[in-house]
C-alpha positions in Angstrom: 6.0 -24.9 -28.9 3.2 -26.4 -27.1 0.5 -24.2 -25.3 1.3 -25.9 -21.8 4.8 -25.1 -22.0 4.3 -21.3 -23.1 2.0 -21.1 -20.4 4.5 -22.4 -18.2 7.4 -19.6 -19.5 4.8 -17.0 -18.9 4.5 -18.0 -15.3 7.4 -18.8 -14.2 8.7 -15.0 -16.2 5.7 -13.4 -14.1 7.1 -15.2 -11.1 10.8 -13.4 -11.7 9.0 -10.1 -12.7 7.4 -10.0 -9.3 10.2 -11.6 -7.4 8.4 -14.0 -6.1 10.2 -16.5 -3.1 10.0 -19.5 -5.3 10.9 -21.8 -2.7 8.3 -20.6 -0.5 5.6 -20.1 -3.2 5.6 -23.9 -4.6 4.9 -25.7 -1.3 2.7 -23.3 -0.2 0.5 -23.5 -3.6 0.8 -27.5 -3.7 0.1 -27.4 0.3 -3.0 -25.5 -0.5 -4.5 -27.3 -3.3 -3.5 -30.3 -1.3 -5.9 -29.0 1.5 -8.4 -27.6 -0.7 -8.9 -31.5 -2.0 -8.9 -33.2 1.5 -11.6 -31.1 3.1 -13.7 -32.6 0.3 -12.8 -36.3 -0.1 -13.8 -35.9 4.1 -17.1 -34.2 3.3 -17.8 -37.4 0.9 -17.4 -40.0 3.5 -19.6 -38.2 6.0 -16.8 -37.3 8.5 -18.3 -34.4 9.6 -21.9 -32.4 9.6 -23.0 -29.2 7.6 -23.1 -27.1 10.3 -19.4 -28.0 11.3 -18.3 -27.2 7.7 -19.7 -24.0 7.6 -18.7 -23.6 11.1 -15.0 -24.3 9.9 -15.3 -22.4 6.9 -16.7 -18.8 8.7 -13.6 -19.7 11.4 -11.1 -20.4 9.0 -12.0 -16.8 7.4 -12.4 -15.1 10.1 -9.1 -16.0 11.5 -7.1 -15.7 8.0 -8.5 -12.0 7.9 -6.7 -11.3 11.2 -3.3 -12.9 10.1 -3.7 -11.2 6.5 -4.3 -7.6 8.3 -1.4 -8.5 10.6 1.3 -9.4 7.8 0.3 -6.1 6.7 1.6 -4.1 9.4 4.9 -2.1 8.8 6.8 -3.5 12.0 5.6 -7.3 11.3 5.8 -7.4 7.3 9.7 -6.0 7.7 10.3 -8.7 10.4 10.4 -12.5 10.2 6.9 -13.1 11.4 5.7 -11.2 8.1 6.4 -14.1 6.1 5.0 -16.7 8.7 1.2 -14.6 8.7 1.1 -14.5 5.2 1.8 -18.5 5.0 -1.3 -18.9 8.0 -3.4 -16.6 5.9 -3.0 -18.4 2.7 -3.5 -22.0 4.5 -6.7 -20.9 6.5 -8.0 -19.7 2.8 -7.5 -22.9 1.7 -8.8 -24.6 4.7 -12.0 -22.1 4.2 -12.4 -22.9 0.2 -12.2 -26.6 1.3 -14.8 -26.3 3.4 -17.2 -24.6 1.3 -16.5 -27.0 -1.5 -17.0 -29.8 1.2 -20.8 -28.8 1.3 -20.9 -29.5 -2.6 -19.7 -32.7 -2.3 -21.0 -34.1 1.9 -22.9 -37.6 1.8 -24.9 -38.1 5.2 -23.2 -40.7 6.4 -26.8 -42.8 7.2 
């Protein structure tokens, strides 16, 4: 059996161990890696400046914190808005991870 495939087993048996919400975990990973890439590809044509990055990318955090600390709550994590915090917190982490990569990869646009 090839490596990728086994690896693949492993996962997706980890996934079932932990009862993870497939449906919700598969977009949300390919949403975040999706975001993770864009902030980037921006930095490279000079849409935006270093400071707004970083800017972005302390914002981002500091926001994602908030939502992460309120999916954790008893009342909210038992209630439909559990699930819709944890999605923000997981997209502003990828929005802050973009941004920080973004100032590997920013061209001045001059």
């Amino acid at each position: 059996m090839p490596a990728g495939i086994l690896q693949l087993l492993l996962m997706a048996r980890t996934l079932t161990v932990f009862e993870a919400k497939l449906p919700i975990v598969i977009p949300l990973v390919a949403t975040c890696l999706i975001i993770v890439g864009l902030v980037p590809v921006a930095a490279s044509r000079g849409k935006l400046h270093i400071p707004g990055y970083v800017g972005i990318a302390l914002f981002a955090f500091a926001v994602s914190l908030v939502f992460g600390k309120l999916a954790g709550l008893r009342r909210i994590a038992a209630s439909a808005g559990g699930p819709i915090f944890s999605i923000l917190f997981f997209l502003l982490i990828a929005v802050a991870v973009g941004s920080i990569l973004a100032l590997f990869f920013y061209r001045d646009p001059r």
